[in-house]
N, C-alpha and C positions, 0 to 999 in steps of 0.2 A: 767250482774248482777251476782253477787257473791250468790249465795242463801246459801251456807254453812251460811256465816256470817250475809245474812239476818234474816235467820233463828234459827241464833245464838240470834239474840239481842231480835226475838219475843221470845224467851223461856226465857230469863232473863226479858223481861217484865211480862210475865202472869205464869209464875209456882210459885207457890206457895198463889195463889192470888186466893180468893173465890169468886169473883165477874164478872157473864158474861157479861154483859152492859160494864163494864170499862175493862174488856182485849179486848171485840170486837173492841171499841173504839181504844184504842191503835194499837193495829193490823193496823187497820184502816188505822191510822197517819201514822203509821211505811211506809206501802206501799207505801202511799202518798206522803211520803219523799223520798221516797229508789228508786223507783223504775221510769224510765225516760217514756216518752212521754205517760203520762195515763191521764186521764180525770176525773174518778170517780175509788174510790176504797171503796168497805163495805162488807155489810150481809145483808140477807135476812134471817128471821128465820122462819120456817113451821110451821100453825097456822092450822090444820086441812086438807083443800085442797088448802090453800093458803099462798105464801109466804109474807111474813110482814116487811117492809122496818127497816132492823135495823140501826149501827152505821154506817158512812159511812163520808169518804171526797169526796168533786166535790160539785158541784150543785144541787139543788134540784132534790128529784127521785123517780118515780113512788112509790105507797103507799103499795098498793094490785097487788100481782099477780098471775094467776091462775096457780096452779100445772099443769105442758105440754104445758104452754104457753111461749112464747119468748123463748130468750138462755138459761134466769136462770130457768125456769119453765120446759123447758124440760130437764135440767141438773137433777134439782130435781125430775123429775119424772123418769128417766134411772138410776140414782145412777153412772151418769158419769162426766167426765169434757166435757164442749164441747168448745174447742178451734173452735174460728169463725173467719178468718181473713179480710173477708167484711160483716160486720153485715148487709148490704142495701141486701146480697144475701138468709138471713137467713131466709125460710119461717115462718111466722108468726111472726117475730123479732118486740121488742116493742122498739120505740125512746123515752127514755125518756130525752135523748140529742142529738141534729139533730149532733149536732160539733164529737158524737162518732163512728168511722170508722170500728174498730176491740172490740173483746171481747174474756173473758175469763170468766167461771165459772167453779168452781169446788163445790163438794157436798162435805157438811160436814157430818158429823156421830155421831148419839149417843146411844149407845143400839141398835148397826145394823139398825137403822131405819136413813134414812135420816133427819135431822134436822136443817139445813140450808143451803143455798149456801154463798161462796164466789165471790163478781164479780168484775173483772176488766173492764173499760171499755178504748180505744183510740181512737185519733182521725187521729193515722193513719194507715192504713191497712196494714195489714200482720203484727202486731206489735209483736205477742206472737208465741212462736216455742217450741220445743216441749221441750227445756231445761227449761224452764219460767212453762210449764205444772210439769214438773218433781216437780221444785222447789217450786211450788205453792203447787201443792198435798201435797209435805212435811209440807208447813206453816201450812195446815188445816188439820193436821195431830195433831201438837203442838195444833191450838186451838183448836179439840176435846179432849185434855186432860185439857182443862184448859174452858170446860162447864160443 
């Protein structure tokens, strides 16, 4: 994956654009098109101690989830990415699709405080390496400029 040029076309979708629902969205799409063997790709936005299912492509996906729980709950509560390359090994990992193998979350930022994740999910293991984390951190980089 190219993430220069992925990361090129997310910045010509949402800069300049005052709307977070419709650049999550896009983001969303972009990933979903762009990026090969994933399953689900979205947001999560942080509603207090819980993260709140935002924009997203794939299948239908858990609603609520608890700050420190699963991959994106403990993403969000570290202020880390947590690259997971057999989610079935992840203590407390939530299925919200039995078909997804591997994961990626990255935390997004707003005002230093944590304010959503990013998650990829696949359904084959060992999908995401440390260039994909690199290029990913960057995409959520763009959309904390453009929340």
């Amino acid at each position: 994956m190219n993430y220069k040029e992925l990361n090129s076309k997310l910045s010509a979708l949402v800069n300049g654009v005052g709307h977070t629902v419709a650049n999550l969205a896009n983001a969303s799409a972009l990933l979903y098109d762009e990026l090969e063997n994933i399953n689900w790709a979205g947001f999560y936005v942080l509603e207090g101690e819980t993260l709140v299912l935002g924009p997203f492509q794939g299948k239908p996906a858990c609603i609520e989830i608890p700050l420190g729980r699963g991959v994106c709950g403990t993403a969000a509560k570290n202020g880390m990415t947590e690259l997971v390359p057999d989610v079935h090994l992840f203590p407390g990992h939530i299925a919200c699709d039995s078909a997804s193998n591997s994961e990626i979350v990255v935390p997004i930022f707003k005002g230093g405080e944590v304010w959503g994740v990013l998650d990829i999910d696949s359904p084959v293991k060992n999908r995401f390496t440390s260039t994909d984390k690199d290029g990913l951190e960057e995409f959520a980089h763009i959309i904390e400029e453009a929340i």
